[in-house]
PDB file as gemmi writes it, atoms N, CA and C in Angstrom:
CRYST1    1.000    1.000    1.000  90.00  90.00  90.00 P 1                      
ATOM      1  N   UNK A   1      29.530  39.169  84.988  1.00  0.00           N  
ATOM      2  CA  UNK A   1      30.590  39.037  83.981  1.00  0.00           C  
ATOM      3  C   UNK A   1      31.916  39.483  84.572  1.00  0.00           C  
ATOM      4  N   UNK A   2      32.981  38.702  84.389  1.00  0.00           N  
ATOM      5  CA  UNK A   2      34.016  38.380  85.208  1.00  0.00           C  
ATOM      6  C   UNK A   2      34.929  39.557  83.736  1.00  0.00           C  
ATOM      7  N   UNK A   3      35.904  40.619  84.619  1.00  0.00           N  
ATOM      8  CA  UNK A   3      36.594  41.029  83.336  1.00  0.00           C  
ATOM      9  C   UNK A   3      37.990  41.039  83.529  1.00  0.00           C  
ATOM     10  N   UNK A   4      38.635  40.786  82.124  1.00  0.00           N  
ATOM     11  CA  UNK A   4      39.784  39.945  82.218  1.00  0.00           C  
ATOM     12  C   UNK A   4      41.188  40.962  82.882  1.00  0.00           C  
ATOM     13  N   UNK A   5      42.247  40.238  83.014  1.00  0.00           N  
ATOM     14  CA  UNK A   5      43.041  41.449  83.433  1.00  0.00           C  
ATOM     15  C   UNK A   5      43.810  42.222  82.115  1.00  0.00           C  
ATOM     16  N   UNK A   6      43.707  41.426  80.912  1.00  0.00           N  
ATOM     17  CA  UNK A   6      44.104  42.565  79.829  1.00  0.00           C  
ATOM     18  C   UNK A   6      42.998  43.692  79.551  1.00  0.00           C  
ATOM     19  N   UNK A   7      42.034  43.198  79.740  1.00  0.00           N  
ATOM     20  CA  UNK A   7      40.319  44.622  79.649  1.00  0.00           C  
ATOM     21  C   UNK A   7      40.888  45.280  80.822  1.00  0.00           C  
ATOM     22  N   UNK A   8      40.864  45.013  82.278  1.00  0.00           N  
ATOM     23  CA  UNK A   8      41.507  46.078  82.677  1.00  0.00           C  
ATOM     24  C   UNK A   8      42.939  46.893  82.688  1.00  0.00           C  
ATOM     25  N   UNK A   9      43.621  46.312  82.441  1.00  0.00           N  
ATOM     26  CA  UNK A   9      45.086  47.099  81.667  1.00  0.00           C  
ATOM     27  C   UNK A   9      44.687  48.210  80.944  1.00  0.00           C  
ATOM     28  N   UNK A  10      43.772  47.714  79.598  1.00  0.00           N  
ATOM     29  CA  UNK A  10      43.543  48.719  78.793  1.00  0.00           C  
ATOM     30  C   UNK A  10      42.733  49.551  78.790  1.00  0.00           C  
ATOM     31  N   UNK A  11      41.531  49.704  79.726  1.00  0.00           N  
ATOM     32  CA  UNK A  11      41.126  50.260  80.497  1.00  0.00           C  
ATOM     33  C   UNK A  11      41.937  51.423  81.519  1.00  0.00           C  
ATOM     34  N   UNK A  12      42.915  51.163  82.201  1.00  0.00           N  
ATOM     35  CA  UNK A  12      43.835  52.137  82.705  1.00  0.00           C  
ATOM     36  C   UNK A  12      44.591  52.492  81.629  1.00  0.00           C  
ATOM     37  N   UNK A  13      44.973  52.192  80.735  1.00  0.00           N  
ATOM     38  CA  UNK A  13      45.927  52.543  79.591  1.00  0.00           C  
ATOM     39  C   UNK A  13      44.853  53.528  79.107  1.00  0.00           C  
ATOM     40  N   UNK A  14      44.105  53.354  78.723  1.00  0.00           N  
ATOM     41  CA  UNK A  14      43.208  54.353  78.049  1.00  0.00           C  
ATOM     42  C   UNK A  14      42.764  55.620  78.988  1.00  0.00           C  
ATOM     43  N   UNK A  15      42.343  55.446  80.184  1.00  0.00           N  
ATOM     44  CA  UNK A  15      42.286  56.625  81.376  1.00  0.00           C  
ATOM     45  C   UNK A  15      43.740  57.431  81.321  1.00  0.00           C  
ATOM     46  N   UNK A  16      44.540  56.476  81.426  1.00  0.00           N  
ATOM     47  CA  UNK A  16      46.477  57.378  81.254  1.00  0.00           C  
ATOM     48  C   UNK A  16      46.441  58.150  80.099  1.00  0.00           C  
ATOM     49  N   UNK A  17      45.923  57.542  79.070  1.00  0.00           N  
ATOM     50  CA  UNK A  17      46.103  58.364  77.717  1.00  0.00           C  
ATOM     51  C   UNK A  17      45.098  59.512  77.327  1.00  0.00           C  
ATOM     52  N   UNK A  18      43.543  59.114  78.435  1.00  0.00           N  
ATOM     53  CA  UNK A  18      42.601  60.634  78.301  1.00  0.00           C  
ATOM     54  C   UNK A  18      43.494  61.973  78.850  1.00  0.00           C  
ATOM     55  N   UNK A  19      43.782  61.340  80.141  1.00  0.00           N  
ATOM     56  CA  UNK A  19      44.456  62.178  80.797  1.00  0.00           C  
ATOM     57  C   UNK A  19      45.868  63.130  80.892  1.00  0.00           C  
ATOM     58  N   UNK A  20      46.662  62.662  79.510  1.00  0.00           N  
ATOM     59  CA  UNK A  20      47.658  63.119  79.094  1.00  0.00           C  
ATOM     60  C   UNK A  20      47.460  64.140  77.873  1.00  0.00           C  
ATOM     61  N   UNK A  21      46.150  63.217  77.126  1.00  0.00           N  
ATOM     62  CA  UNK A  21      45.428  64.489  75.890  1.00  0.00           C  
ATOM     63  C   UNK A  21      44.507  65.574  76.784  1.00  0.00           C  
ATOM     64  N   UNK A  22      44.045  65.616  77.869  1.00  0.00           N  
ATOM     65  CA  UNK A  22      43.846  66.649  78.822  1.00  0.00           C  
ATOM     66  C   UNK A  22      44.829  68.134  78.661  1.00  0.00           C  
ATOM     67  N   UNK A  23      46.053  67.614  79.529  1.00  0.00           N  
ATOM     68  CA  UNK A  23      46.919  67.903  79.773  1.00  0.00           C  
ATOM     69  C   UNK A  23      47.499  68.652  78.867  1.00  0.00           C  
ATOM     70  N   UNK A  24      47.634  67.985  77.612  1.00  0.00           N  
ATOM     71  CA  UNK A  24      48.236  68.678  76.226  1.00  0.00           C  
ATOM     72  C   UNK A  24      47.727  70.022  75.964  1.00  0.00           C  
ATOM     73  N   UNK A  25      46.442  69.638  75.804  1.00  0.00           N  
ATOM     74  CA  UNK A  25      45.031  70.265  75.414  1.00  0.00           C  
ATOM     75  C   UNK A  25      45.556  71.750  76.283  1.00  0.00           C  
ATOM     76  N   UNK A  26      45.541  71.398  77.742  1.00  0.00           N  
ATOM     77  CA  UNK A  26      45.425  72.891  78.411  1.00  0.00           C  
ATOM     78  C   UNK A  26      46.686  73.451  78.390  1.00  0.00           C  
ATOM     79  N   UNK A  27      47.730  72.740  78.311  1.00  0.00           N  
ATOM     80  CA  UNK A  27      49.436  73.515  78.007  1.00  0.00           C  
ATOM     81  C   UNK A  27      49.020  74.264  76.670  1.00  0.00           C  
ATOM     82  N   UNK A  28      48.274  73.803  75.719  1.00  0.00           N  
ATOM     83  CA  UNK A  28      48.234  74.116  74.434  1.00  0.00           C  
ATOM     84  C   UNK A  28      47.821  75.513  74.361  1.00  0.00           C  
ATOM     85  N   UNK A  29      46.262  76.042  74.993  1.00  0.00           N  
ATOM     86  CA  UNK A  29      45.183  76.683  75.193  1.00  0.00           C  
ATOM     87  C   UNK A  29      46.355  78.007  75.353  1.00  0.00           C  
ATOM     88  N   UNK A  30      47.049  77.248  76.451  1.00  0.00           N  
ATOM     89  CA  UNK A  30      47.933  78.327  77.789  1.00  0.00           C  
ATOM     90  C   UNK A  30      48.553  78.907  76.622  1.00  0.00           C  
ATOM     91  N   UNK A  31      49.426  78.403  75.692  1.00  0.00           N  
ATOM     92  CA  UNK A  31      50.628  78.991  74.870  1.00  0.00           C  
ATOM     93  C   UNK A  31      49.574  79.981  73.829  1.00  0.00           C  
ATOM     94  N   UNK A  32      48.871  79.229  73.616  1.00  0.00           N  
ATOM     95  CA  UNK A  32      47.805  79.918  72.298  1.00  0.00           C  
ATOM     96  C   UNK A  32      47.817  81.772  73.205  1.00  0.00           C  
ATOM     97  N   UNK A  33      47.164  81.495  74.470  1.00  0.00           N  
ATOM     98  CA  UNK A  33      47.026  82.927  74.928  1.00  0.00           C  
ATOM     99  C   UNK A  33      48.282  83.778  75.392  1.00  0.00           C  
ATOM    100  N   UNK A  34      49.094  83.047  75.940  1.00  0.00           N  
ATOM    101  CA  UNK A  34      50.196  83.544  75.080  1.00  0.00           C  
ATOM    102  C   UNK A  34      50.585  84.415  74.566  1.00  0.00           C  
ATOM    103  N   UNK A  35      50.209  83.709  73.242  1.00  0.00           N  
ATOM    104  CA  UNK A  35      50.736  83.879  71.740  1.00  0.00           C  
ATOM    105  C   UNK A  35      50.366  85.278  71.423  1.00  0.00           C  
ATOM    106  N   UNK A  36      48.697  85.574  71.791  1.00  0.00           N  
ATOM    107  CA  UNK A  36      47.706  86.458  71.920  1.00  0.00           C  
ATOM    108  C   UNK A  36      48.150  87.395  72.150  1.00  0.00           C  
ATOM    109  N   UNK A  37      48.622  87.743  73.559  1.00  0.00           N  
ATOM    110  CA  UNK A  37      49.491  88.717  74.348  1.00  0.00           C  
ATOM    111  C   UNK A  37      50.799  89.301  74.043  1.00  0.00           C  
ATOM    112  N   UNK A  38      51.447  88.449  72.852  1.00  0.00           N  
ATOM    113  CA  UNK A  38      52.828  89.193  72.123  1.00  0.00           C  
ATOM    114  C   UNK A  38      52.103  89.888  71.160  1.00  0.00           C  
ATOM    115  N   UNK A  39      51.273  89.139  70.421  1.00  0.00           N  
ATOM    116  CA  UNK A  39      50.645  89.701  69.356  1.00  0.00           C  
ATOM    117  C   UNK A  39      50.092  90.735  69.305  1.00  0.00           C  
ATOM    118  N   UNK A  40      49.888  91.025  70.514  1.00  0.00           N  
ATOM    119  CA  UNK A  40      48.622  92.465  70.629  1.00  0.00           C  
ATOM    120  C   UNK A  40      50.148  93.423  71.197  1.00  0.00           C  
ATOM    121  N   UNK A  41      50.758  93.061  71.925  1.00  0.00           N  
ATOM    122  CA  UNK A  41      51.995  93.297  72.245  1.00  0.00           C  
ATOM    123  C   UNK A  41      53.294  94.277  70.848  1.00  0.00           C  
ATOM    124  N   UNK A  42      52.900  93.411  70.048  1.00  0.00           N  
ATOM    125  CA  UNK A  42      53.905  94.026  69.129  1.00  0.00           C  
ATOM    126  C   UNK A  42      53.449  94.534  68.085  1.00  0.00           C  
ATOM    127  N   UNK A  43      51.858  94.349  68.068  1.00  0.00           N  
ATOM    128  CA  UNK A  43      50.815  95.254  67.004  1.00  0.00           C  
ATOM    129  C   UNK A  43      51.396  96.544  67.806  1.00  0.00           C  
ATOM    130  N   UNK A  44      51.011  97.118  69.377  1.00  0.00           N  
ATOM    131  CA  UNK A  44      51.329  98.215  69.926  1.00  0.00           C  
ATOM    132  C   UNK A  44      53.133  98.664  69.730  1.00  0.00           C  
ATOM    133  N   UNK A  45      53.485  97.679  69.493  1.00  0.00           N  
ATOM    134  CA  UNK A  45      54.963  98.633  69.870  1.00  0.00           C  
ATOM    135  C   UNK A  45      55.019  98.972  68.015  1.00  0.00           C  
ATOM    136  N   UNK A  46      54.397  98.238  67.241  1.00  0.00           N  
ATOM    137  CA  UNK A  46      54.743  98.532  66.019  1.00  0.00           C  
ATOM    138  C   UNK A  46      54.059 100.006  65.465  1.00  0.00           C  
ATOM    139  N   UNK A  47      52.937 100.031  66.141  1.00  0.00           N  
ATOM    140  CA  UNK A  47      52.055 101.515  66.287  1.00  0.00           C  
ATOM    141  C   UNK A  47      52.906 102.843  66.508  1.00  0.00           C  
ATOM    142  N   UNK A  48      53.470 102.335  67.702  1.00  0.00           N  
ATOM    143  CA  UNK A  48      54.172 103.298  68.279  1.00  0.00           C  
ATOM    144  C   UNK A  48      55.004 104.261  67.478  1.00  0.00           C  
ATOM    145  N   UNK A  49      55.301 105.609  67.860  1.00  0.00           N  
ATOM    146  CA  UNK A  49      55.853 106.505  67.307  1.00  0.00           C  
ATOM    147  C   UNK A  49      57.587 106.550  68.203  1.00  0.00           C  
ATOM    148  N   UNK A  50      57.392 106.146  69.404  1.00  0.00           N  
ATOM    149  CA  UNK A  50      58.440 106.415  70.178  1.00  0.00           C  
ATOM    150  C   UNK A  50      59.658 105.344  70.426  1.00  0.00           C  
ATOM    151  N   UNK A  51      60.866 105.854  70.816  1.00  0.00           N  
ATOM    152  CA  UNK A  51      61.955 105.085  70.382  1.00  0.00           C  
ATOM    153  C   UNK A  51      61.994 103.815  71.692  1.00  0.00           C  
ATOM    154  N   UNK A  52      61.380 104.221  72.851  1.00  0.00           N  
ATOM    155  CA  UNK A  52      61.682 103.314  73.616  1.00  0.00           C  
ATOM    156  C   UNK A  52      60.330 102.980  74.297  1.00  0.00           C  
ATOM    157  N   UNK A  53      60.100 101.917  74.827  1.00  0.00           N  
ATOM    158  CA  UNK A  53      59.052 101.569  75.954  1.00  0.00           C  
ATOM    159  C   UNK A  53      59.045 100.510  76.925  1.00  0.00           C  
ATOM    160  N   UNK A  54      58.441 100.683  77.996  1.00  0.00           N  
ATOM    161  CA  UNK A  54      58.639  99.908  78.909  1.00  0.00           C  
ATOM    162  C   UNK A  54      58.018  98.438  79.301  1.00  0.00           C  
ATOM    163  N   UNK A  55      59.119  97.813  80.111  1.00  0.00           N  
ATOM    164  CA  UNK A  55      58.860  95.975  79.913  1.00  0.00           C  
ATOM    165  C   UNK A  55      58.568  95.968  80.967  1.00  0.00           C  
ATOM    166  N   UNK A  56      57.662  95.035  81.985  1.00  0.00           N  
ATOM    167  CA  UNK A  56      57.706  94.710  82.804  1.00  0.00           C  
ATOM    168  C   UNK A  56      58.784  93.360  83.145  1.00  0.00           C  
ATOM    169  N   UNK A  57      59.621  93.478  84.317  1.00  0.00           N  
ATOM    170  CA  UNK A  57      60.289  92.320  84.586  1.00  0.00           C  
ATOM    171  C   UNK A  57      60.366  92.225  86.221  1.00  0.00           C  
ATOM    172  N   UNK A  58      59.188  91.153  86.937  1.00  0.00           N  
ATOM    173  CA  UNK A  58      59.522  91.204  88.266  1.00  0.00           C  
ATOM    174  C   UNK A  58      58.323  91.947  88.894  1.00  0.00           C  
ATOM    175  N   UNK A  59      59.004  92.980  89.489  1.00  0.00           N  
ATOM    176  CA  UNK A  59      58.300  93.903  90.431  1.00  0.00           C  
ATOM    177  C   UNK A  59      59.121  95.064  89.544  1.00  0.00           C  
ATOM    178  N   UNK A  60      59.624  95.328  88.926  1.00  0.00           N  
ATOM    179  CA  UNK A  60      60.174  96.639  88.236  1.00  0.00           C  
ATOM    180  C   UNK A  60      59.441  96.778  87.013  1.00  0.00           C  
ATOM    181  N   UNK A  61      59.694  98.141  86.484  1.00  0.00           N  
ATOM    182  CA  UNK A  61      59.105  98.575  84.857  1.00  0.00           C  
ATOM    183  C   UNK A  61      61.103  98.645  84.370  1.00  0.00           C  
ATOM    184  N   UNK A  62      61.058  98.519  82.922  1.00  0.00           N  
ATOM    185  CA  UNK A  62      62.321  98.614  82.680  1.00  0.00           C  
ATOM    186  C   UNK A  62      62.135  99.251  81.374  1.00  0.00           C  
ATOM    187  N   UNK A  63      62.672 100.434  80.845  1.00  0.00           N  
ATOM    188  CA  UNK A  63      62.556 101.298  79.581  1.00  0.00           C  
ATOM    189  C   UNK A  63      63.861 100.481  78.774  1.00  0.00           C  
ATOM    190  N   UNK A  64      63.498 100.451  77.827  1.00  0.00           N  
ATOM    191  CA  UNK A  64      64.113  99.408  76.291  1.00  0.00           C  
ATOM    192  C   UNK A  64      63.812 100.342  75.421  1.00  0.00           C  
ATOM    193  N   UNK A  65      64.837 100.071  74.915  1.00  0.00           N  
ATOM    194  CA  UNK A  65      64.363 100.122  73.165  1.00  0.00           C  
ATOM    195  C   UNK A  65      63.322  99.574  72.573  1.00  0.00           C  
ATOM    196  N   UNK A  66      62.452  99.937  71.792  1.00  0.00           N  
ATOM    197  CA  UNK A  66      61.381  99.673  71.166  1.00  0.00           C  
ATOM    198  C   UNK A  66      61.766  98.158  70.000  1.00  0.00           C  
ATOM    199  N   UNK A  67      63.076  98.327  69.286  1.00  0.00           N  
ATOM    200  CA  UNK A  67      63.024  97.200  68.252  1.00  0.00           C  
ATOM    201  C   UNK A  67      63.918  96.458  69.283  1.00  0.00           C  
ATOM    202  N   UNK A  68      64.479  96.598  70.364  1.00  0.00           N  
ATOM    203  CA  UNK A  68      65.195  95.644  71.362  1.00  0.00           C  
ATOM    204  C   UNK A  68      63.687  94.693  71.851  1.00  0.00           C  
ATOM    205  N   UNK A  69      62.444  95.609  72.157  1.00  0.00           N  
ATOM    206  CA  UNK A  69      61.876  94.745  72.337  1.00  0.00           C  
ATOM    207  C   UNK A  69      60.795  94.325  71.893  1.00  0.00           C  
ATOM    208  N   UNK A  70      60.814  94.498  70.281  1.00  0.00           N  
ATOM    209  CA  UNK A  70      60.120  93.598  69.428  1.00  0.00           C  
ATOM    210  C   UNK A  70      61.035  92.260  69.265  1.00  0.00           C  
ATOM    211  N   UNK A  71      62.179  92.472  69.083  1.00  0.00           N  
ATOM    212  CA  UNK A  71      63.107  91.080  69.055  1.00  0.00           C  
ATOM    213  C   UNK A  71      63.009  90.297  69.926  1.00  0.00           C  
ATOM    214  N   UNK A  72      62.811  90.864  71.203  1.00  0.00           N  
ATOM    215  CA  UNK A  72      62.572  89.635  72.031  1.00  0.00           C  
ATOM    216  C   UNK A  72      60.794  88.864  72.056  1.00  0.00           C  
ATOM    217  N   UNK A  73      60.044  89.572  71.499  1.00  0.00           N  
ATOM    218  CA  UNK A  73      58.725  89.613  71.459  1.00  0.00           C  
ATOM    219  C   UNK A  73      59.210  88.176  70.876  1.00  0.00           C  
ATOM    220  N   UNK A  74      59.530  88.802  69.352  1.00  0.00           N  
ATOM    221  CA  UNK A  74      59.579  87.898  68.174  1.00  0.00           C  
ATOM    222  C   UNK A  74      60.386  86.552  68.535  1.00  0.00           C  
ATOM    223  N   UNK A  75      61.002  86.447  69.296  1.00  0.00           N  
ATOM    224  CA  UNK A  75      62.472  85.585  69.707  1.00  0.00           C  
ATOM    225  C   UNK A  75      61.101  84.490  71.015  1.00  0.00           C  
ATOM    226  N   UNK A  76      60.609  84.868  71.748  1.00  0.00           N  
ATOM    227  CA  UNK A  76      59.230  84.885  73.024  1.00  0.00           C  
ATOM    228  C   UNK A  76      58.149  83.940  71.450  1.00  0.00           C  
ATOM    229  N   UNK A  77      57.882  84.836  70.640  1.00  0.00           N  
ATOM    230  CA  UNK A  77      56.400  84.087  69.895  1.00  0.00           C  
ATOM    231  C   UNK A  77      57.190  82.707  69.200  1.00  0.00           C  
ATOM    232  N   UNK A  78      57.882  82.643  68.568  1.00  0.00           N  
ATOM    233  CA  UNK A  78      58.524  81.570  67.788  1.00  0.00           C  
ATOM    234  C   UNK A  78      59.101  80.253  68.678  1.00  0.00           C  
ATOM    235  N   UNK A  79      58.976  80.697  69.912  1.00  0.00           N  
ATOM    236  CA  UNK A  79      59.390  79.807  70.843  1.00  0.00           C  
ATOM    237  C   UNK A  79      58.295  78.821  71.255  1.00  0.00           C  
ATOM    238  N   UNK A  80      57.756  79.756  71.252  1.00  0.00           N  
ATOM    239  CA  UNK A  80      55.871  79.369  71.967  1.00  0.00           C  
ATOM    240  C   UNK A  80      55.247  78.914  70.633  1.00  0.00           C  
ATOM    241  N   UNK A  81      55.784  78.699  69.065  1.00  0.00           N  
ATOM    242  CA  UNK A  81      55.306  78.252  67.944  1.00  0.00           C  
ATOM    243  C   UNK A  81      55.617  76.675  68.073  1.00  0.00           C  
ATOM    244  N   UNK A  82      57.008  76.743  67.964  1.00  0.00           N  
ATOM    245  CA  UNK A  82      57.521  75.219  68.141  1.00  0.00           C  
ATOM    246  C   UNK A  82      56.964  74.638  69.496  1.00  0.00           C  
ATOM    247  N   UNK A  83      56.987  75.133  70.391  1.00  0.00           N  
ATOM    248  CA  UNK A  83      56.256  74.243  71.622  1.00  0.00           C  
ATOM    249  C   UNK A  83      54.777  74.138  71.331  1.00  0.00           C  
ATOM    250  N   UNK A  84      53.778  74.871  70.865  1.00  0.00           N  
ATOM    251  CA  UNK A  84      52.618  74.396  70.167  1.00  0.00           C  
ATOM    252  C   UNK A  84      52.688  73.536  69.137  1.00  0.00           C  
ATOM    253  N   UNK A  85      53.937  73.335  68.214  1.00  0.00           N  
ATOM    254  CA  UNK A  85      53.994  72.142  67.303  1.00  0.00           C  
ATOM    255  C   UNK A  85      53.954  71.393  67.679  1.00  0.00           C  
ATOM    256  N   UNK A  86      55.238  70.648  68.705  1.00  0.00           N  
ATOM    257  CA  UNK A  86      55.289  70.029  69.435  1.00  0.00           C  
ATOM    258  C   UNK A  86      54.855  69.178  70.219  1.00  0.00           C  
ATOM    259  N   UNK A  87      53.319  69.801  70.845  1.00  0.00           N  
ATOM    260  CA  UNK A  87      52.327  69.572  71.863  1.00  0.00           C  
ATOM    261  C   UNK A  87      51.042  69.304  70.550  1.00  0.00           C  
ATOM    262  N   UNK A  88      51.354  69.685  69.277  1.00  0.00           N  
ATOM    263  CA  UNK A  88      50.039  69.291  68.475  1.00  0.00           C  
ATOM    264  C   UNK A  88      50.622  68.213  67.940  1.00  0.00           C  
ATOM    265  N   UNK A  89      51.763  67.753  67.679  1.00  0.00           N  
ATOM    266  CA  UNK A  89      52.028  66.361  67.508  1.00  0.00           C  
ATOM    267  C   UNK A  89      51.892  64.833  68.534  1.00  0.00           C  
ATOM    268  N   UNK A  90      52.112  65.700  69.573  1.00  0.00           N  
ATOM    269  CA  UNK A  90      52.307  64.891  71.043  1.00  0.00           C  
ATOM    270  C   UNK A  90      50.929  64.322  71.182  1.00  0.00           C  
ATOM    271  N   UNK A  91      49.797  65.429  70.756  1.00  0.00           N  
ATOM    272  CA  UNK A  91      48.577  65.479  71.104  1.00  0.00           C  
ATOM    273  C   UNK A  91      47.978  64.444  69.578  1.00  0.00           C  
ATOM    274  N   UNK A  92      48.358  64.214  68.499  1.00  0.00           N  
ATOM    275  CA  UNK A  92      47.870  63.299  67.540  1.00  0.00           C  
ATOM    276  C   UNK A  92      48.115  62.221  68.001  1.00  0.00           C  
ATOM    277  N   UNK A  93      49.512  61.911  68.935  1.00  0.00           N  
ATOM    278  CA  UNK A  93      49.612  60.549  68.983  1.00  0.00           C  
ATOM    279  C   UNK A  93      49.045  59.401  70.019  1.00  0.00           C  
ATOM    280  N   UNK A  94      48.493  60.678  70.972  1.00  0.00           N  
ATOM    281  CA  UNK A  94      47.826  60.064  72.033  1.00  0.00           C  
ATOM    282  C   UNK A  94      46.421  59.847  71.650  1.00  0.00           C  
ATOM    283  N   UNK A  95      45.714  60.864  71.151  1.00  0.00           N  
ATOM    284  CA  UNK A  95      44.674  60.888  70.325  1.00  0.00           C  
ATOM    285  C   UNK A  95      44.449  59.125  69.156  1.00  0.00           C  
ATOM    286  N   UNK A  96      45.589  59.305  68.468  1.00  0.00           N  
ATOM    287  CA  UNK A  96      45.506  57.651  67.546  1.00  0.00           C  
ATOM    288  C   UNK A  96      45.761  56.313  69.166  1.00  0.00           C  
ATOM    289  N   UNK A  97      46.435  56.715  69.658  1.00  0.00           N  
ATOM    290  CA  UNK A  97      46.800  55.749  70.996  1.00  0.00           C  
ATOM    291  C   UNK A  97      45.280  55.359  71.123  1.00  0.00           C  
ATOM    292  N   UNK A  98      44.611  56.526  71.576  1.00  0.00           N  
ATOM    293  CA  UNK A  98      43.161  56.318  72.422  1.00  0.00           C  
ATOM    294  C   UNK A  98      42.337  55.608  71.534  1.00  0.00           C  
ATOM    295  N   UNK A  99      41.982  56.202  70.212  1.00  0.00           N  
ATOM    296  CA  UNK A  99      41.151  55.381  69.392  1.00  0.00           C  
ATOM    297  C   UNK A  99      41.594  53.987  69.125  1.00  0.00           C  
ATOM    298  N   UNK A 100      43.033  53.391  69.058  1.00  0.00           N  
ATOM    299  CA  UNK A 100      42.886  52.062  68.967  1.00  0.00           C  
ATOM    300  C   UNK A 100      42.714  51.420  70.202  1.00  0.00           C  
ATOM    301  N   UNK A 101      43.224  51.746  71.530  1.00  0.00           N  
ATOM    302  CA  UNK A 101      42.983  51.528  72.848  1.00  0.00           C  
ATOM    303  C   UNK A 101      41.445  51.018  72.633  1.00  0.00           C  
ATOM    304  N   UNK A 102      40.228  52.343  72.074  1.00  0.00           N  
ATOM    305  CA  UNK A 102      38.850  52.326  72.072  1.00  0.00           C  
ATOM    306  C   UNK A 102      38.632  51.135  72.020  1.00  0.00           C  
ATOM    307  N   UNK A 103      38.904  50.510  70.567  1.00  0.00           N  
ATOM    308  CA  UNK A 103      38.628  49.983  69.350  1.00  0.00           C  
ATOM    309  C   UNK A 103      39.146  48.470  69.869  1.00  0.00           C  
ATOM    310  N   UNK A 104      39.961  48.316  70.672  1.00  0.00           N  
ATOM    311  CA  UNK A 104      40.408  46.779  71.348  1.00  0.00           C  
ATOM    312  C   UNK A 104      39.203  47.239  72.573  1.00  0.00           C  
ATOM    313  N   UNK A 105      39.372  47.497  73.041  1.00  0.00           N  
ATOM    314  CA  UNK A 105      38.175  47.410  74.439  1.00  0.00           C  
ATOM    315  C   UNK A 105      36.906  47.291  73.463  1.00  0.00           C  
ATOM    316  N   UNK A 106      36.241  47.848  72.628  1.00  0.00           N  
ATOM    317  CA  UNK A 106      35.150  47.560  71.919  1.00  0.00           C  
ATOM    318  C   UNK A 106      34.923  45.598  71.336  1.00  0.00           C  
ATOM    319  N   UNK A 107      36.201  45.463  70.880  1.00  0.00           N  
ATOM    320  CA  UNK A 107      36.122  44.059  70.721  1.00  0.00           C  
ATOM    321  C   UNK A 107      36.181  43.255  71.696  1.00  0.00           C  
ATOM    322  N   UNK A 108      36.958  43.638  72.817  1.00  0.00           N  
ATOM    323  CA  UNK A 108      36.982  42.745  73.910  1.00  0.00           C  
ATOM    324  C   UNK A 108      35.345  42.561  74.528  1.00  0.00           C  
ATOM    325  N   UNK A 109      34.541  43.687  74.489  1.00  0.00           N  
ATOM    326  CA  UNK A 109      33.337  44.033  75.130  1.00  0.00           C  
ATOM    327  C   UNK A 109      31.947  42.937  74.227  1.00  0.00           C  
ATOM    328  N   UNK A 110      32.213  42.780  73.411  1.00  0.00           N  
ATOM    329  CA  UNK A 110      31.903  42.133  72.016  1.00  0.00           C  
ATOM    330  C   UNK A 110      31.472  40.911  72.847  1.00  0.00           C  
TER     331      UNK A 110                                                      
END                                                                             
């Protein structure tokens, strides 16, 4: 069985589009943990009794203010919110891409 060159088009169209919901998928994972790490991050500074504590930046420790650096925590998580929106929208549309991609290769296969 001889296959046509639109079955293979969509065939690579559909490999391009696994491989981009891949992609999403693990940028996604990445921000989620993240997210994790402010969170546990500013549970501790919110614990805290003391006015200042230290950031890592680099190869240095750097002493801050404590609500200097919940703001940036907070300013850091909301950033990493919208880029998970972002990437969960990005990620529906490749997702609907793939299933109709499926769904023509299923008929073509027919």
């Amino acid at each position: 069985m001889e296959v046509s060159e639109e079955t293979k088009n969509l065939i690579s169209q559909f490999q391009t589009y696994q491989q981009q919901l891949q992609s999403i998928m693990i940028q996604k994972e990445s921000l989620k943990l993240q997210m994790l790490e402010i969170e546990k991050a500013l549970e501790e500074l919110n614990k805290t009794k003391q006015k200042t504590a230290y950031k890592i930046a680099g190869q240095i420790m750097i002493n801050k203010p404590v609500e200097e650096l919940k703001k940036e925590l907070d300013e850091r998580k909301e950033a990493i919110e919208i880029r998970v929106k972002s990437l969960e929208k990005t990620e529906e549309r490749v997702s609907n891409k793939l299933k109709e991609i499926q769904s023509k290769l299923k008929e073509m296969i027919k």
